[in-house]
mmCIF file of the N, C-alpha and C atoms, coordinates in Angstrom:
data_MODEL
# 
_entry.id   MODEL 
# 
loop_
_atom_site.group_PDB 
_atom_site.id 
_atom_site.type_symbol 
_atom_site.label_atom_id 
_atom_site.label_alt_id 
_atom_site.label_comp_id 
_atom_site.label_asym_id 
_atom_site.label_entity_id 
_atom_site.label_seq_id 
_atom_site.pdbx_PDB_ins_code 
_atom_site.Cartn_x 
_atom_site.Cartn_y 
_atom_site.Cartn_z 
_atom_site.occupancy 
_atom_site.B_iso_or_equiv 
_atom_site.pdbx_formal_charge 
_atom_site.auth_seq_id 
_atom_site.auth_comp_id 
_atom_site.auth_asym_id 
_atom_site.auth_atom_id 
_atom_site.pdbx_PDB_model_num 
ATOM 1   N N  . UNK A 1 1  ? 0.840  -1.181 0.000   1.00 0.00 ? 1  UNK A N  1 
ATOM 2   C CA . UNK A 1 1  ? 0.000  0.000  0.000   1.00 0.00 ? 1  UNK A CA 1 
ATOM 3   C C  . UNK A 1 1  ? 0.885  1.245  0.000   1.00 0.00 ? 1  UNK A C  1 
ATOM 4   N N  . UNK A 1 2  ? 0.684  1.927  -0.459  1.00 0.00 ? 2  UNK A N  1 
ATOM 5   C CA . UNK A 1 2  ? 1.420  3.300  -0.853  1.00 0.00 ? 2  UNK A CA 1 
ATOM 6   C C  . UNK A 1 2  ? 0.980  4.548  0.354   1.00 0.00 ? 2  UNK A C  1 
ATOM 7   N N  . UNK A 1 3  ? 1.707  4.441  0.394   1.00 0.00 ? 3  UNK A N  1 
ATOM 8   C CA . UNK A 1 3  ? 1.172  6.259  1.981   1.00 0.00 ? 3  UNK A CA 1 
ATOM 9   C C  . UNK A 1 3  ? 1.494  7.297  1.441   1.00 0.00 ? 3  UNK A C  1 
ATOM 10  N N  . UNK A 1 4  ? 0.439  8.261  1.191   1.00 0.00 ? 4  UNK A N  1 
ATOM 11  C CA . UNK A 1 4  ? 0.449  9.719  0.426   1.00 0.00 ? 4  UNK A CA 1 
ATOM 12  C C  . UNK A 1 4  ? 0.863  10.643 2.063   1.00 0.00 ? 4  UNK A C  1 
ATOM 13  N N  . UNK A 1 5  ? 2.027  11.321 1.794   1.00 0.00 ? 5  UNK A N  1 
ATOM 14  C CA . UNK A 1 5  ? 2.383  12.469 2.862   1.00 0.00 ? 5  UNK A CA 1 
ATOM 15  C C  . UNK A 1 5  ? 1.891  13.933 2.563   1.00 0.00 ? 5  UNK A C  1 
ATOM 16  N N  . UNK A 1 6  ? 1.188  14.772 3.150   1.00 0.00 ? 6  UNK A N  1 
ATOM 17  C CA . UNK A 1 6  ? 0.863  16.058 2.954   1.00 0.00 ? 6  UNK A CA 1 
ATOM 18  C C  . UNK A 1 6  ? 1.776  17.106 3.493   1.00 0.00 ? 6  UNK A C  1 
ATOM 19  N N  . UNK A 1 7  ? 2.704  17.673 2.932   1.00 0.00 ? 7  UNK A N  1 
ATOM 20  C CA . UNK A 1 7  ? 3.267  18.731 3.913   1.00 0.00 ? 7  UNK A CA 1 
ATOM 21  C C  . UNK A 1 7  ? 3.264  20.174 3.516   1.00 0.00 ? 7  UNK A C  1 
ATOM 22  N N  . UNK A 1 8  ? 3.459  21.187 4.735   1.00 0.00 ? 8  UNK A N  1 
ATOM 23  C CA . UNK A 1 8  ? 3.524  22.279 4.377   1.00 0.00 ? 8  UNK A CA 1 
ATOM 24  C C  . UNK A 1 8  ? 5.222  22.842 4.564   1.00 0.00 ? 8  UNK A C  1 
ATOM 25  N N  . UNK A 1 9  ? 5.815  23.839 3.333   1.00 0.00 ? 9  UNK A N  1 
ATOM 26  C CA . UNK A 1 9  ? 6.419  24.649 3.777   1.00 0.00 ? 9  UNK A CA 1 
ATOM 27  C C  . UNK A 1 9  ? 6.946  26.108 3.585   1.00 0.00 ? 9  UNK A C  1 
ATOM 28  N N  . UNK A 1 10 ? 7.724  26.144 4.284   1.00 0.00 ? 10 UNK A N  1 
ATOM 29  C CA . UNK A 1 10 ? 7.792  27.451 4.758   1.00 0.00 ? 10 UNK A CA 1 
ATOM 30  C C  . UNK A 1 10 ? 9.125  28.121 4.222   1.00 0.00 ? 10 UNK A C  1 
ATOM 31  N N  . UNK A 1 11 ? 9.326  29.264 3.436   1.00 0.00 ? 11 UNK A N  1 
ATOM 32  C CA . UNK A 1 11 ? 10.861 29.754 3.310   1.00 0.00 ? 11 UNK A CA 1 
ATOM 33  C C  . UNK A 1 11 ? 10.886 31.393 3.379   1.00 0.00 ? 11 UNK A C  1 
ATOM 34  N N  . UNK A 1 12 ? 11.695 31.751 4.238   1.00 0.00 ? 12 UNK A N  1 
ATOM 35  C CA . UNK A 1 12 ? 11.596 33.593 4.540   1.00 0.00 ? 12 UNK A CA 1 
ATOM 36  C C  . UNK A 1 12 ? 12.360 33.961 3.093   1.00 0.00 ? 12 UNK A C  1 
ATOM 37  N N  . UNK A 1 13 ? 13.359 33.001 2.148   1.00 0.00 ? 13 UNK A N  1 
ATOM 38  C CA . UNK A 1 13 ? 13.829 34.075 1.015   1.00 0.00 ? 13 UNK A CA 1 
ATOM 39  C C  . UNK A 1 13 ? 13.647 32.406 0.640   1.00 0.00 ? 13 UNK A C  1 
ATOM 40  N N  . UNK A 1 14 ? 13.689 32.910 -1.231  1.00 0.00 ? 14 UNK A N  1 
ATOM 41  C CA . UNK A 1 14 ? 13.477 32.057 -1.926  1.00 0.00 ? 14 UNK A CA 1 
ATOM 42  C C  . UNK A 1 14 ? 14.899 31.265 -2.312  1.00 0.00 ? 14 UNK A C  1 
ATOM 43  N N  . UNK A 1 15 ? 14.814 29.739 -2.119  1.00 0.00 ? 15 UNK A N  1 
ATOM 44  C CA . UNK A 1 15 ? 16.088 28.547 -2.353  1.00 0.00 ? 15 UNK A CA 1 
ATOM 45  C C  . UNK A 1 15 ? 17.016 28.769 -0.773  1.00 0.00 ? 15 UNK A C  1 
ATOM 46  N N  . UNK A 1 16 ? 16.132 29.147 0.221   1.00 0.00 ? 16 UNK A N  1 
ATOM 47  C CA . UNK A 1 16 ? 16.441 29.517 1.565   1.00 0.00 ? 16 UNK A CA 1 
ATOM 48  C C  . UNK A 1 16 ? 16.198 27.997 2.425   1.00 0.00 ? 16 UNK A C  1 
ATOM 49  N N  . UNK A 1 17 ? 16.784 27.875 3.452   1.00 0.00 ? 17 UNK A N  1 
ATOM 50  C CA . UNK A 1 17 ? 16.420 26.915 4.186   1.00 0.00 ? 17 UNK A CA 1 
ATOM 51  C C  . UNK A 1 17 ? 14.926 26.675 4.109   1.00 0.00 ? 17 UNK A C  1 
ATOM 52  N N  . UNK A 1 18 ? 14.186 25.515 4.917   1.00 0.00 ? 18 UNK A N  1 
ATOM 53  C CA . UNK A 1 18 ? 12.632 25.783 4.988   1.00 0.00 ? 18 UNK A CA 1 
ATOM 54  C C  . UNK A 1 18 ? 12.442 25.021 6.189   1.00 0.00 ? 18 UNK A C  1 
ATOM 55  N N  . UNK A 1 19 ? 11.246 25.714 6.603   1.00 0.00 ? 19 UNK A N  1 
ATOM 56  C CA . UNK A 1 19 ? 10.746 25.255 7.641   1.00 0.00 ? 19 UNK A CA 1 
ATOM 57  C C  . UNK A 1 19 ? 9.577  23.981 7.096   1.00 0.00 ? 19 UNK A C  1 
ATOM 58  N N  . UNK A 1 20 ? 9.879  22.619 7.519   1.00 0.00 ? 20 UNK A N  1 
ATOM 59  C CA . UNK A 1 20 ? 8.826  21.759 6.647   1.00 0.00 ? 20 UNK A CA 1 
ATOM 60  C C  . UNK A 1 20 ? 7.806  20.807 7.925   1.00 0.00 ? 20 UNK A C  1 
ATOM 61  N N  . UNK A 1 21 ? 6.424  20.833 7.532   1.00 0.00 ? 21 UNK A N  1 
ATOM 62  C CA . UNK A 1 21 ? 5.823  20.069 8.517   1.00 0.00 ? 21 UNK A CA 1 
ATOM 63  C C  . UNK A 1 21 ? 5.211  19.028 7.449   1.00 0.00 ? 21 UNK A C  1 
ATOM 64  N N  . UNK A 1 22 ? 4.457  18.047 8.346   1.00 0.00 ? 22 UNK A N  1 
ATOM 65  C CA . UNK A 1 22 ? 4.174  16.667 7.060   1.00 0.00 ? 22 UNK A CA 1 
ATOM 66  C C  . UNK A 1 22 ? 3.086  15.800 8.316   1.00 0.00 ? 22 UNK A C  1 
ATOM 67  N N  . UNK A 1 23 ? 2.376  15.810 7.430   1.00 0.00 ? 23 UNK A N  1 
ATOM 68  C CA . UNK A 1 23 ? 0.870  14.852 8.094   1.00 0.00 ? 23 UNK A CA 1 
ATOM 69  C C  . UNK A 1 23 ? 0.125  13.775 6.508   1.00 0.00 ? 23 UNK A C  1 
ATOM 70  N N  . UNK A 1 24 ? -0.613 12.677 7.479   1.00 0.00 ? 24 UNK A N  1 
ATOM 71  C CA . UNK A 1 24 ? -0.766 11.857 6.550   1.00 0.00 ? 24 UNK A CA 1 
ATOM 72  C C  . UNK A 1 24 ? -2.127 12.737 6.310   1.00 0.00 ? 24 UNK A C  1 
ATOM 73  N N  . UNK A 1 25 ? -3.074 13.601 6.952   1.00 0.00 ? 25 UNK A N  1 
ATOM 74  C CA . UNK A 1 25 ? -4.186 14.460 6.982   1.00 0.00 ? 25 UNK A CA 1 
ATOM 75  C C  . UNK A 1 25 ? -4.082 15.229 5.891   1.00 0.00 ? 25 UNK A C  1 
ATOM 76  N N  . UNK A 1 26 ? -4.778 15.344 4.443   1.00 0.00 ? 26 UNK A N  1 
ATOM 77  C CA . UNK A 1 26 ? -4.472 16.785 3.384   1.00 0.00 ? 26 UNK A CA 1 
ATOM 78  C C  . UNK A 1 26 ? -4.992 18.033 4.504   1.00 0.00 ? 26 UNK A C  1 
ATOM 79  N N  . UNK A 1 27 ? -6.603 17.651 4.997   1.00 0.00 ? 27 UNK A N  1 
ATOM 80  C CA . UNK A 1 27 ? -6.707 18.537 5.445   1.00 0.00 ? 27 UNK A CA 1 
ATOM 81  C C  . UNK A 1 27 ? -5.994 19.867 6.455   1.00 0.00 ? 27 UNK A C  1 
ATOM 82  N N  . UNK A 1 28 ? -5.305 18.515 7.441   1.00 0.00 ? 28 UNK A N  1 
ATOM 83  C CA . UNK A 1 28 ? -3.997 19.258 8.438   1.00 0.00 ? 28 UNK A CA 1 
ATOM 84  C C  . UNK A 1 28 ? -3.038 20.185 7.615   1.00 0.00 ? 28 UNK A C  1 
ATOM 85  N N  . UNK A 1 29 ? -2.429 19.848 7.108   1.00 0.00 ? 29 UNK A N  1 
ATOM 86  C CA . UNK A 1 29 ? -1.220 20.695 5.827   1.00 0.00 ? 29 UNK A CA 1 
ATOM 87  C C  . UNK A 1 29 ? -2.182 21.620 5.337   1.00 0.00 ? 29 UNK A C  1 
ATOM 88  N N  . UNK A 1 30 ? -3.201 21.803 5.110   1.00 0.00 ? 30 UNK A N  1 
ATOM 89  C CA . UNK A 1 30 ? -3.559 22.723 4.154   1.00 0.00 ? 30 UNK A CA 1 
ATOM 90  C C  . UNK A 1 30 ? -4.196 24.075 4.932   1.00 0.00 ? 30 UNK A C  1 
ATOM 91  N N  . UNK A 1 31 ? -4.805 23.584 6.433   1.00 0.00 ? 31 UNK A N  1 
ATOM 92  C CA . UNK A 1 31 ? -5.002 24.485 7.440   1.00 0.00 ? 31 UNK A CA 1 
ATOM 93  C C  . UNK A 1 31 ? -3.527 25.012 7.753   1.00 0.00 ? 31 UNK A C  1 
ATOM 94  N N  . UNK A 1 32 ? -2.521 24.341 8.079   1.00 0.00 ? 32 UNK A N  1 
ATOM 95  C CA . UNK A 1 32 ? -1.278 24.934 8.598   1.00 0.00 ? 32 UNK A CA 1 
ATOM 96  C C  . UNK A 1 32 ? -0.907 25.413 7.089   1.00 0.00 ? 32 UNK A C  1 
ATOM 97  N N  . UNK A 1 33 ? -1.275 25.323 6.090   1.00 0.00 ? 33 UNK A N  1 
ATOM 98  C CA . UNK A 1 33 ? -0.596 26.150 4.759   1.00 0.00 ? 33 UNK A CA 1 
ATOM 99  C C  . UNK A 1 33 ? -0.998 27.638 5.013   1.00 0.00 ? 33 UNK A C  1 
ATOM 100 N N  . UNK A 1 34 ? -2.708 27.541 5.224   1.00 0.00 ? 34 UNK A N  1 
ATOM 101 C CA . UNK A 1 34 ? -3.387 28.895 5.646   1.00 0.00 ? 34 UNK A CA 1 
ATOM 102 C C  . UNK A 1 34 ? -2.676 29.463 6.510   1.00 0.00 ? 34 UNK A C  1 
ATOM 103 N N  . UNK A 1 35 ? -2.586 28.790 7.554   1.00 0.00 ? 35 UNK A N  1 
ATOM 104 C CA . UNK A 1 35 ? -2.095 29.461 8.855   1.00 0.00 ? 35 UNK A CA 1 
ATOM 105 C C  . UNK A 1 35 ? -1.028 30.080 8.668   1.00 0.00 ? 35 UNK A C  1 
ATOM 106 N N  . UNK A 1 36 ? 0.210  29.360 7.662   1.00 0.00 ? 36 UNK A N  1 
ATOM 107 C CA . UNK A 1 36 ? 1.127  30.189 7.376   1.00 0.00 ? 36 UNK A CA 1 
ATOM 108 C C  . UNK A 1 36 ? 1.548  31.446 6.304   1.00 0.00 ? 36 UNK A C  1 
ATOM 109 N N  . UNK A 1 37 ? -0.024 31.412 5.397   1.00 0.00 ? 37 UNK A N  1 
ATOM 110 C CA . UNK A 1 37 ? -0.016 32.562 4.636   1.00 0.00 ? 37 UNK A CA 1 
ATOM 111 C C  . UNK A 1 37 ? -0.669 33.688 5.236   1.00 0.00 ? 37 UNK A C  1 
ATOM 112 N N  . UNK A 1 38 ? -1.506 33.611 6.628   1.00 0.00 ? 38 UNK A N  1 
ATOM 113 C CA . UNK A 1 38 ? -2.048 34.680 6.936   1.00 0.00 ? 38 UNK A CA 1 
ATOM 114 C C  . UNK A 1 38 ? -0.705 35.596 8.079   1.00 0.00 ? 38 UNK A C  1 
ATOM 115 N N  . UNK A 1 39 ? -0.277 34.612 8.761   1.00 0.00 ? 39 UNK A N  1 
ATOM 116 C CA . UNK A 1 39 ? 1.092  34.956 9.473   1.00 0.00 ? 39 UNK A CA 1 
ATOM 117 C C  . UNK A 1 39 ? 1.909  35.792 8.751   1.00 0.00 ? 39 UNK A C  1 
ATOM 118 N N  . UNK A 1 40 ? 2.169  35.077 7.600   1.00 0.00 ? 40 UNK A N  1 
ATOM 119 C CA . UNK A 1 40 ? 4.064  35.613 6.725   1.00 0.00 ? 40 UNK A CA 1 
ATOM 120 C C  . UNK A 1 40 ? 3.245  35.704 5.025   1.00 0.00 ? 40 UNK A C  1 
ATOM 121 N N  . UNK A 1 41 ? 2.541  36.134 4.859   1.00 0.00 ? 41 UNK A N  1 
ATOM 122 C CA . UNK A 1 41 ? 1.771  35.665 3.172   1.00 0.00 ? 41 UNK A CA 1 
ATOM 123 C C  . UNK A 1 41 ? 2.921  37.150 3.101   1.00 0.00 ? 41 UNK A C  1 
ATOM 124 N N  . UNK A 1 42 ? 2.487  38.213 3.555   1.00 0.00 ? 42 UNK A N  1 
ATOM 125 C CA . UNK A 1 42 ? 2.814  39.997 3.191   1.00 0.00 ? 42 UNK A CA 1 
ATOM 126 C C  . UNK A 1 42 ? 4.303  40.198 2.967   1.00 0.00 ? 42 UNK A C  1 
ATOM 127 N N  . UNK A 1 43 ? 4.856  39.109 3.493   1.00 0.00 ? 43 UNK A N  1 
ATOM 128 C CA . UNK A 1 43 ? 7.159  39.372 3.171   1.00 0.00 ? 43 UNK A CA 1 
ATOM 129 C C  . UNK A 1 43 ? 7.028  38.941 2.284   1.00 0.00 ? 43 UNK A C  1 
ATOM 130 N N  . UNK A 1 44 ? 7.376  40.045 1.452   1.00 0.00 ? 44 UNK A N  1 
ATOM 131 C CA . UNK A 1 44 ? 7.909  39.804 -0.068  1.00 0.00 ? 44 UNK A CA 1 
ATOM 132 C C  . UNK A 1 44 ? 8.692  38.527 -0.649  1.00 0.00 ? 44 UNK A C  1 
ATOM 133 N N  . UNK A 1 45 ? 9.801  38.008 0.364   1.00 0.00 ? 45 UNK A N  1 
ATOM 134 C CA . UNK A 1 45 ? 10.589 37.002 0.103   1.00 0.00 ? 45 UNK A CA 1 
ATOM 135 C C  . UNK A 1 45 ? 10.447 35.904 0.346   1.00 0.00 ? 45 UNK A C  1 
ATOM 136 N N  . UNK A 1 46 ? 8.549  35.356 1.501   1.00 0.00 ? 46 UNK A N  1 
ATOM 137 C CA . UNK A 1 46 ? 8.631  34.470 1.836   1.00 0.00 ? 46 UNK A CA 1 
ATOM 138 C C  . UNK A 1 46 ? 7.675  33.746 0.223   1.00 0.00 ? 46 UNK A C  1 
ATOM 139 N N  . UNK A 1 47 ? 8.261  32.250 0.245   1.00 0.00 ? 47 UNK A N  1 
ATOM 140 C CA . UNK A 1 47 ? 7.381  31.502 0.148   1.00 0.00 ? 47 UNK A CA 1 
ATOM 141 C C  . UNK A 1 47 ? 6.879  29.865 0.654   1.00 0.00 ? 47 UNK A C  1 
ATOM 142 N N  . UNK A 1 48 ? 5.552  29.970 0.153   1.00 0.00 ? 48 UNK A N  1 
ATOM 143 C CA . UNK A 1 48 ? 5.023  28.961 1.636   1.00 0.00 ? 48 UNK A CA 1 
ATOM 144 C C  . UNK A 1 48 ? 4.548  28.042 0.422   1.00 0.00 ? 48 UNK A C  1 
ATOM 145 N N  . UNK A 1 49 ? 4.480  26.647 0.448   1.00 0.00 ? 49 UNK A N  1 
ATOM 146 C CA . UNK A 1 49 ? 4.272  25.713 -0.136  1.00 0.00 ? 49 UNK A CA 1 
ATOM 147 C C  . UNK A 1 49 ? 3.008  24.892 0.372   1.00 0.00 ? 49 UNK A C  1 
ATOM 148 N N  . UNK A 1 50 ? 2.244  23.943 -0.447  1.00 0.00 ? 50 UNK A N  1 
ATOM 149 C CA . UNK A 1 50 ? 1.274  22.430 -0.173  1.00 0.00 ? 50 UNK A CA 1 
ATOM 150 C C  . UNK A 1 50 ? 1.757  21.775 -1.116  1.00 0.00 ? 50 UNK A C  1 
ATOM 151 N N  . UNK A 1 51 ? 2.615  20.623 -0.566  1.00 0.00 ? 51 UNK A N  1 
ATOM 152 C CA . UNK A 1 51 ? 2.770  19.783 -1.018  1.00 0.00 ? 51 UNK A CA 1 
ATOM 153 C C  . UNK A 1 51 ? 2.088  18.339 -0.902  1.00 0.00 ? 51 UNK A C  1 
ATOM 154 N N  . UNK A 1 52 ? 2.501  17.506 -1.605  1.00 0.00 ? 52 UNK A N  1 
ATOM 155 C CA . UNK A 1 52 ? 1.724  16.289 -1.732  1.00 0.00 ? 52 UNK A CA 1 
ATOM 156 C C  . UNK A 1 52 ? 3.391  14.884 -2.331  1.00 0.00 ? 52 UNK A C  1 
ATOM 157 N N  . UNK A 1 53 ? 2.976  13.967 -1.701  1.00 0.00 ? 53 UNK A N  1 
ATOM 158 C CA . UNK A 1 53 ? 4.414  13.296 -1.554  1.00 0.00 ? 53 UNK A CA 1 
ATOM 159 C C  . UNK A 1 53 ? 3.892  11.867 -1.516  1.00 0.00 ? 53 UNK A C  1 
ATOM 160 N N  . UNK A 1 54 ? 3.928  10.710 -2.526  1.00 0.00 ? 54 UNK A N  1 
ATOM 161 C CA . UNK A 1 54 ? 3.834  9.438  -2.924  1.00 0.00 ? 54 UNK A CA 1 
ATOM 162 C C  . UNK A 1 54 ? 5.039  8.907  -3.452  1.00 0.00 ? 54 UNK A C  1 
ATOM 163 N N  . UNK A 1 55 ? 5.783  7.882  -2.651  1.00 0.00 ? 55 UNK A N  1 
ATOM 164 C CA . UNK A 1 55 ? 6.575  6.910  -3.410  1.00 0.00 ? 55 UNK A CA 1 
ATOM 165 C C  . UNK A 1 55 ? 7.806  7.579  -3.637  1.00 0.00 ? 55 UNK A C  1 
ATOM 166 N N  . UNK A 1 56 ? 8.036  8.785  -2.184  1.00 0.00 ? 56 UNK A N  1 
ATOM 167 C CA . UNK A 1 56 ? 8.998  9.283  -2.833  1.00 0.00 ? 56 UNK A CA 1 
ATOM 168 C C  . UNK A 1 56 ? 9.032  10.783 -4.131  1.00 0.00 ? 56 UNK A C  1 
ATOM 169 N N  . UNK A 1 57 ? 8.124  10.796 -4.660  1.00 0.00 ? 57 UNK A N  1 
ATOM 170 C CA . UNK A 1 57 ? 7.573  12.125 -5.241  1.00 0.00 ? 57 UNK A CA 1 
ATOM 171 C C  . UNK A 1 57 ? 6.569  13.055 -4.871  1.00 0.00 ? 57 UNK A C  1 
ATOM 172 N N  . UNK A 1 58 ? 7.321  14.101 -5.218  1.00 0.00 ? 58 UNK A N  1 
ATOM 173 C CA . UNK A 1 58 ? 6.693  15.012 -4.645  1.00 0.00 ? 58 UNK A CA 1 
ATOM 174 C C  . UNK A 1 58 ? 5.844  16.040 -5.945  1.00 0.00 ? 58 UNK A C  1 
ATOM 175 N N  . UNK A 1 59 ? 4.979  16.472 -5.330  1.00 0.00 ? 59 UNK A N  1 
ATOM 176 C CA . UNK A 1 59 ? 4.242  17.458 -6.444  1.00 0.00 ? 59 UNK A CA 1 
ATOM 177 C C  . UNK A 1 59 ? 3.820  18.398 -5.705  1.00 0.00 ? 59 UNK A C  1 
ATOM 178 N N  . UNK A 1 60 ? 4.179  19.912 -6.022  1.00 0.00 ? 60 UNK A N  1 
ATOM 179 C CA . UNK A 1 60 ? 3.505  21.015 -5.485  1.00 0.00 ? 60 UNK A CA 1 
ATOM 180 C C  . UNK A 1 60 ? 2.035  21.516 -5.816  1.00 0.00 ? 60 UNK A C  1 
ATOM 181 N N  . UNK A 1 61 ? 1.287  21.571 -4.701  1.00 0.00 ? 61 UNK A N  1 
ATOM 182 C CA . UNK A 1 61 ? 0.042  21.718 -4.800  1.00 0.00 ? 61 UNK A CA 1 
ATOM 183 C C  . UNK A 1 61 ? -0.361 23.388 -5.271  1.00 0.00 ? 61 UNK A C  1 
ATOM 184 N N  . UNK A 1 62 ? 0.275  23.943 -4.155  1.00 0.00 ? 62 UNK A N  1 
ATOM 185 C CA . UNK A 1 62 ? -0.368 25.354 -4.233  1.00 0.00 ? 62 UNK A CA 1 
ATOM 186 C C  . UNK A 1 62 ? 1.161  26.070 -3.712  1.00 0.00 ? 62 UNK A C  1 
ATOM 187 N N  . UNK A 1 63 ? 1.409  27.347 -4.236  1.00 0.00 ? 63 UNK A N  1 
ATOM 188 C CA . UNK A 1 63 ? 2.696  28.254 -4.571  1.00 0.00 ? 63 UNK A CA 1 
ATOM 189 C C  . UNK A 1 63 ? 2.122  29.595 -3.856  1.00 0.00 ? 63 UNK A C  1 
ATOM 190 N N  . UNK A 1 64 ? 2.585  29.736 -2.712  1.00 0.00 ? 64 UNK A N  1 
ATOM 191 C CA . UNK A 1 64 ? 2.372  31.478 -2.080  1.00 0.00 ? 64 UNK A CA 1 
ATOM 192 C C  . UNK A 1 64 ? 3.393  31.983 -1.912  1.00 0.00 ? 64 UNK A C  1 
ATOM 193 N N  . UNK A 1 65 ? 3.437  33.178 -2.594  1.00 0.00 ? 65 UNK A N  1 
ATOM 194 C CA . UNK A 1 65 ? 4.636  34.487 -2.733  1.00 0.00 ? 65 UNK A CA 1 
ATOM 195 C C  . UNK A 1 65 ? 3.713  35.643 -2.392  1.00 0.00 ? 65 UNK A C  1 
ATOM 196 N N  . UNK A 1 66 ? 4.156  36.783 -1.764  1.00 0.00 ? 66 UNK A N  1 
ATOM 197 C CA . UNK A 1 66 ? 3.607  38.219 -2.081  1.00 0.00 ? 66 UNK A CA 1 
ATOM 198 C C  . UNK A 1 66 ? 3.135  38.349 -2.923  1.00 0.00 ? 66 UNK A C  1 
ATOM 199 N N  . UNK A 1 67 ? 3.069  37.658 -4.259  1.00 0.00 ? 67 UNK A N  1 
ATOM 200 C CA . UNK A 1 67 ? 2.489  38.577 -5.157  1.00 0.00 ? 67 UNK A CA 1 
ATOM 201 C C  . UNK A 1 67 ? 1.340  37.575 -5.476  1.00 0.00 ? 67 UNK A C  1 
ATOM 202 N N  . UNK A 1 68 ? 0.547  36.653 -4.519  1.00 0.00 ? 68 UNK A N  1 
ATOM 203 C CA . UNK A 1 68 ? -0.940 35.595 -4.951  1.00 0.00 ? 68 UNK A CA 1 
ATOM 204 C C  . UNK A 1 68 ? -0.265 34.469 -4.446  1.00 0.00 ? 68 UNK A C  1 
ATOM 205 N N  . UNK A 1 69 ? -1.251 33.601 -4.666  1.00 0.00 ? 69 UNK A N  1 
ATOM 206 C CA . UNK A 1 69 ? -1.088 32.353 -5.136  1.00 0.00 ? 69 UNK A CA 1 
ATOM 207 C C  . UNK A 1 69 ? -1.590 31.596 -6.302  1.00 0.00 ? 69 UNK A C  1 
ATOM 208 N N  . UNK A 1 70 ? -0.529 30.570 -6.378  1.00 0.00 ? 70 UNK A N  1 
ATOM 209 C CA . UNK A 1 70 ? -0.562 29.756 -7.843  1.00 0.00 ? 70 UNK A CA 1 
ATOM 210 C C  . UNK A 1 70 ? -0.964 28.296 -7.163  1.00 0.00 ? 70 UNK A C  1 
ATOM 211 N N  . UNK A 1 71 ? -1.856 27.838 -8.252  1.00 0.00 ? 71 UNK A N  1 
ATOM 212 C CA . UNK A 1 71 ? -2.356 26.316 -8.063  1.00 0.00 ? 71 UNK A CA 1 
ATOM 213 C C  . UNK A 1 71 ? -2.216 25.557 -9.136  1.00 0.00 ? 71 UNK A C  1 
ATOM 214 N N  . UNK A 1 72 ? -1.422 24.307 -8.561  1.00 0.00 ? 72 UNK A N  1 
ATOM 215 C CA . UNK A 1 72 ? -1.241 23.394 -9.710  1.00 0.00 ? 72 UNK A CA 1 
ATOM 216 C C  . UNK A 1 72 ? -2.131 22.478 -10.320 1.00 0.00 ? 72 UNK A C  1 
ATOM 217 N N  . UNK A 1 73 ? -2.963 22.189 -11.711 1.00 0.00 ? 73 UNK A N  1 
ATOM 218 C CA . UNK A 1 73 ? -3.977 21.590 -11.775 1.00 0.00 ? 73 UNK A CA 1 
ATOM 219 C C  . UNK A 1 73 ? -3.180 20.306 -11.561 1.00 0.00 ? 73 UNK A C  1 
ATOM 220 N N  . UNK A 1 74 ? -5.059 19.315 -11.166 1.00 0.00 ? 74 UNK A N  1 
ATOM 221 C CA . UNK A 1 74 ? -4.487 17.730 -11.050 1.00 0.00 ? 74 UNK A CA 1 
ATOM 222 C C  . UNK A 1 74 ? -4.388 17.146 -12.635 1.00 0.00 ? 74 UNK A C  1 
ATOM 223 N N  . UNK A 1 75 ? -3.288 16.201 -12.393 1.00 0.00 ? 75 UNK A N  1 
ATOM 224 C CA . UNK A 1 75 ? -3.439 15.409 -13.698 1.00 0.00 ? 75 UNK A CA 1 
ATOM 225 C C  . UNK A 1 75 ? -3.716 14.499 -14.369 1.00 0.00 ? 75 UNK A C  1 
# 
C-alpha cells in the first residue's frame, strides 16, 4: 500500500532553508498552509508551499509568494 504524505512549507527568502511540517491528513497541511499565509503571506521574500508526496515524489500543490497564489492543476 502506498502512503500519500501532505506537507507544508515554509521559506523567509526564496532557495532559503525551509521550515517543513508533514501529516498523513491533506486537510492538516492545508489548514497549517493557511495558517502560514495569513502569518508571513505579506514578506515579499517568503514563500510557503502544499505539497503532496507518494513513493517518494513530490508534487507542489499550491505556490504562495507576495504577489498571490498559484495552483497546480491535477493530472
Amino acid at each position: 500500500m502506498t502512503a500519500t504524505k501532505h506537507l507544508a512549507t515554509l521559506q523567509f527568502e526564496v532557495d532559503g532553508p525551509a521550515v517543513e511540517a508533514e501529516w498523513t491528513v491533506a486537510g492538516t497541511a492545508q489548514r497549517r498552509y493557511a495558517e502560514w499565509v495569513g502569518l508571513y503571506g505579506t514578506d515579499p521574500a517568503v514563500v510557503i508551499k502544499l505539497i503532496e508526496e507518494t513513493d517518494g515524489h513530490r508534487r507542489v500543490r499550491r505556490t504562495w509568494t507576495a504577489q498571490g497564489e498559484t495552483e497546480e492543476t491535477a493530472t
